[in-house]
One Martini backbone bead per residue (centre of mass of N, CA, C, O) as a GRO file, in nm:
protein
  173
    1UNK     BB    1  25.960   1.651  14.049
    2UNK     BB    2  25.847   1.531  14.304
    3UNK     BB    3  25.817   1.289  14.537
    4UNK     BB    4  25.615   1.193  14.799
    5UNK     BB    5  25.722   0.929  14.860
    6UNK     BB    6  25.792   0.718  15.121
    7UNK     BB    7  26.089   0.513  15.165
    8UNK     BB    8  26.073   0.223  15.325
    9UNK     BB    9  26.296   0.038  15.585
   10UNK     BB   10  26.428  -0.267  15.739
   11UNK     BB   11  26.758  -0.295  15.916
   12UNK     BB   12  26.845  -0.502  16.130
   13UNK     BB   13  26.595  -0.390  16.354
   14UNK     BB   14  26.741  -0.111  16.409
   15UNK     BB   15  26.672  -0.001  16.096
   16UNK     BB   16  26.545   0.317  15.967
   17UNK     BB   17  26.446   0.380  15.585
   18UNK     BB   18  26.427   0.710  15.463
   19UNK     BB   19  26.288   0.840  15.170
   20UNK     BB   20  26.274   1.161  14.943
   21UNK     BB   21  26.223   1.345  14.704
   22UNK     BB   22  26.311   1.687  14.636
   23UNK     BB   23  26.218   2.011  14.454
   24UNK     BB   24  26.523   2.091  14.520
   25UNK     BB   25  26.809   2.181  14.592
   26UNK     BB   26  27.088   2.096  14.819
   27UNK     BB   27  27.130   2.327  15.000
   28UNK     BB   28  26.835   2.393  15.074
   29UNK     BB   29  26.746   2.188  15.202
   30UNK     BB   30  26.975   2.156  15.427
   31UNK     BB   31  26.915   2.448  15.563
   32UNK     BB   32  26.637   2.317  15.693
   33UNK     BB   33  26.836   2.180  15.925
   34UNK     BB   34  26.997   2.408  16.048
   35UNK     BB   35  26.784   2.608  16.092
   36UNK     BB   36  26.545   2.771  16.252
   37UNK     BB   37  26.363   2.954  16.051
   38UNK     BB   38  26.294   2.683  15.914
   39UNK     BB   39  26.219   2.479  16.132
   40UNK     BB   40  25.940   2.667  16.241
   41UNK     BB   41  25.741   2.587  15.970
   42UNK     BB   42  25.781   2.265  15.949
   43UNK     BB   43  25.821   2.112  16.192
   44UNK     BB   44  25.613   1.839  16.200
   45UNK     BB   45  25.307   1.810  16.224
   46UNK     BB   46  25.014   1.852  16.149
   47UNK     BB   47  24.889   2.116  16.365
   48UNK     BB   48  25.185   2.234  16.463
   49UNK     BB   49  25.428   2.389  16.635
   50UNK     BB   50  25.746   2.581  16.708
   51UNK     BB   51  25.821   2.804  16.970
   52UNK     BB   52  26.057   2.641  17.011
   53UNK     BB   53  26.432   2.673  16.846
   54UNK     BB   54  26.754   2.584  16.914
   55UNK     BB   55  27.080   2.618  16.719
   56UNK     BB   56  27.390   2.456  16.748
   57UNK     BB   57  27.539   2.394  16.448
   58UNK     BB   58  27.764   2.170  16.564
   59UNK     BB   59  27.981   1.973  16.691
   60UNK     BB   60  27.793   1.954  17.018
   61UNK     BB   61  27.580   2.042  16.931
   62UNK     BB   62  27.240   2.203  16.988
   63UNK     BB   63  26.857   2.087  16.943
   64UNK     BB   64  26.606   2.246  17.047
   65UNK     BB   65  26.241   2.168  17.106
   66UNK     BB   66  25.896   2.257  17.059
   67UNK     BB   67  25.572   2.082  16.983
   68UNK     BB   68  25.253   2.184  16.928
   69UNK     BB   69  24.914   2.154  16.967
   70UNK     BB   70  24.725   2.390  16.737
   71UNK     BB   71  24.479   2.175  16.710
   72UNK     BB   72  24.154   2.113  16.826
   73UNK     BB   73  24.089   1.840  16.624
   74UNK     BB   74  24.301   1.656  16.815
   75UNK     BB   75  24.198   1.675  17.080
   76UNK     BB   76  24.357   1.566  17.338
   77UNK     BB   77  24.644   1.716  17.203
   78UNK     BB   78  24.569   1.951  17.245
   79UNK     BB   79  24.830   2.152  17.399
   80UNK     BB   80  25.030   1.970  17.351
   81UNK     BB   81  25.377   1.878  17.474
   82UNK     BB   82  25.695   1.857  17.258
   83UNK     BB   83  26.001   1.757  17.320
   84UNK     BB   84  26.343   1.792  17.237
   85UNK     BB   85  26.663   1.658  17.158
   86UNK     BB   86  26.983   1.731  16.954
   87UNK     BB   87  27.309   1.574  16.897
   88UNK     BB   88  27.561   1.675  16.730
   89UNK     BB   89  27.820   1.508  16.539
   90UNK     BB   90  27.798   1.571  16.198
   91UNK     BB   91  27.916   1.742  15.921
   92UNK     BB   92  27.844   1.770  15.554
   93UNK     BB   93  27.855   2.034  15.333
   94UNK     BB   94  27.556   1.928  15.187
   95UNK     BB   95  27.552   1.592  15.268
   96UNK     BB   96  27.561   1.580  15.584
   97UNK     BB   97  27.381   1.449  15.902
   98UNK     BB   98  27.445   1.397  16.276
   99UNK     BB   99  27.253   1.293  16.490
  100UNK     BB  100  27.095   1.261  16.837
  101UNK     BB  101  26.759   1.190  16.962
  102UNK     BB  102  26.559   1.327  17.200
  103UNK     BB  103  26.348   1.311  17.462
  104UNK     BB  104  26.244   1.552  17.642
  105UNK     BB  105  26.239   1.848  17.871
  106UNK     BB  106  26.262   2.207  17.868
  107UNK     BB  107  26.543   2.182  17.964
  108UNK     BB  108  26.697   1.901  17.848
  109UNK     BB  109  26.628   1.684  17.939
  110UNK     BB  110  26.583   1.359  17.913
  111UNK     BB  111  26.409   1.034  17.849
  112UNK     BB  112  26.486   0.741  17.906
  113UNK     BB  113  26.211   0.604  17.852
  114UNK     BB  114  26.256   0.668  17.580
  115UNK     BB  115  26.352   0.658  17.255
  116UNK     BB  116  26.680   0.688  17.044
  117UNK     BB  117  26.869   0.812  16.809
  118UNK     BB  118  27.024   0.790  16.513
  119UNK     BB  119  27.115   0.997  16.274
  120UNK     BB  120  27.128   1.025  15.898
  121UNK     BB  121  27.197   1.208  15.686
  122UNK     BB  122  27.110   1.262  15.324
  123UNK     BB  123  27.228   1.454  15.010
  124UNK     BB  124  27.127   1.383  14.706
  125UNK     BB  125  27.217   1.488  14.409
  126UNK     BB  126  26.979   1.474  14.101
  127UNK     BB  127  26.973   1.671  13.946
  128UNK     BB  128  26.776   1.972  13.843
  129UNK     BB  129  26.749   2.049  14.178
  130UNK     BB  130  26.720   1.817  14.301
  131UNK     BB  131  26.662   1.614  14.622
  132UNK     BB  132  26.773   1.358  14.801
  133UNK     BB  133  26.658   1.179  15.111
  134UNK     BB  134  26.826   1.030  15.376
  135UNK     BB  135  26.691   0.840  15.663
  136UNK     BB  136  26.892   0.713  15.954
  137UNK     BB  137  26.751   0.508  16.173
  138UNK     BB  138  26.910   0.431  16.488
  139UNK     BB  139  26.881   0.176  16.758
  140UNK     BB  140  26.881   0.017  17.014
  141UNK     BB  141  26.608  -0.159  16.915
  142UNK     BB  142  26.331  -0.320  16.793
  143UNK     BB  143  26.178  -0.216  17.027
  144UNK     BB  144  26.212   0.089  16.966
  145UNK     BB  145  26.121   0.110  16.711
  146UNK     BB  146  25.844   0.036  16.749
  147UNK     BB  147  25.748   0.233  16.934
  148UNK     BB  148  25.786   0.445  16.747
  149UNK     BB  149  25.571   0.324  16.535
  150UNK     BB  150  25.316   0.307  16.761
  151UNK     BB  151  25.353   0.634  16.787
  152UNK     BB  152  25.288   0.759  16.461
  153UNK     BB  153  25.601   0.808  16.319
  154UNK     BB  154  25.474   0.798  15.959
  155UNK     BB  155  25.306   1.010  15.986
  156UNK     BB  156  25.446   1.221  16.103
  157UNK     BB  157  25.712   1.200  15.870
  158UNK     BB  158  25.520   1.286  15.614
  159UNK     BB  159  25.369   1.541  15.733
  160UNK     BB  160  25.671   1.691  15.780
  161UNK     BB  161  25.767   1.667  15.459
  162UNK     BB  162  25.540   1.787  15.332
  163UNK     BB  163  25.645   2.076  15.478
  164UNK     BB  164  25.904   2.098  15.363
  165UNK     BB  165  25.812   2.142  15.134
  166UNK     BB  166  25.661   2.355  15.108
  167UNK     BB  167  25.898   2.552  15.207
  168UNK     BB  168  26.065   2.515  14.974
  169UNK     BB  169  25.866   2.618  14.766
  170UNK     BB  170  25.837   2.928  14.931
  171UNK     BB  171  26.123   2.998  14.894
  172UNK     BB  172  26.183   2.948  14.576
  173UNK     BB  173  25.925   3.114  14.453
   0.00000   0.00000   0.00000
């Protein structure tokens, strides 16, 4: 069984972890952050979707992506595009992935206004097919920490982690 809550914490002021279980295999979770056609289902909050999205996932290779909102619902943000870009460092299959996130402009230019992040996954098997999720955001600083955590990242990674399961669910059939 799933267990939908994620558990965070704030470790030496400028790194956020997140956890959360999910009822899939661990190869299953993992190809969900490789693969664009998995990618392009569930990344984002609800309401968003993500019409543009290319991954060269090896070391070195890049994940581009734009995340638009598409609810009505959603006021000022409706047709909001965010785009995005991380720098894949390092991959261990089915085990970790690492790379740094940062905010982007279509181009794939950066953002350096905005902060960037150090993400560490951890896929880790907990028998019966079930599989913790490690996220380790490594900042800048406290304040970019911050900065993101007031533009309503935890509301955001909760959502978009919902749709994650989805996904995952909708895969295992």
């Amino acid at each position: 069984m799933s267990n939908n809550t994620i558990v965070s914490r704030v470790e030496n002021d400028r790194v956020l972890v997140l956890e959360r279980t999910f009822d899939a295999p661990r190869e299953l979770v993992y190809s969900m952050f490789k693969e664009a056609e998995h990618l392009k289902h569930w990344w984002g909050p609800r309401g968003w979707e993500v019409p543009v999205c290319t991954v060269d996932f090896r070391p070195g290779g890049v994940w581009h992506y734009c995340m638009k909102c598409a609810d009505p619902n959603q006021g000022d943000f409706y047709g909001m595009e965010s785009w995005g870009k991380a720098i894949y460092k390092e991959m261990i299959e089915p085990d970790k992935i690492v790379y740094v996130d940062f905010f982007s402009d279509a181009e794939g230019n950066v953002n350096d206004a905005m902060p960037s992040t150090e993400v560490t996954l951890e896929f880790i098997d907990l028998g019966n097919g079930t599989t913790k999720l490690v996220n380790r955001g490594l900042y800048a600083s406290a304040e970019s920490l911050k900065t993101v955590i007031d533009m309503g990242m935890m509301q955001g990674i909760t959502e978009t982690w919902d749709r994650l399961e989805e996904r995952l669910n909708a895969v295992k059939g």
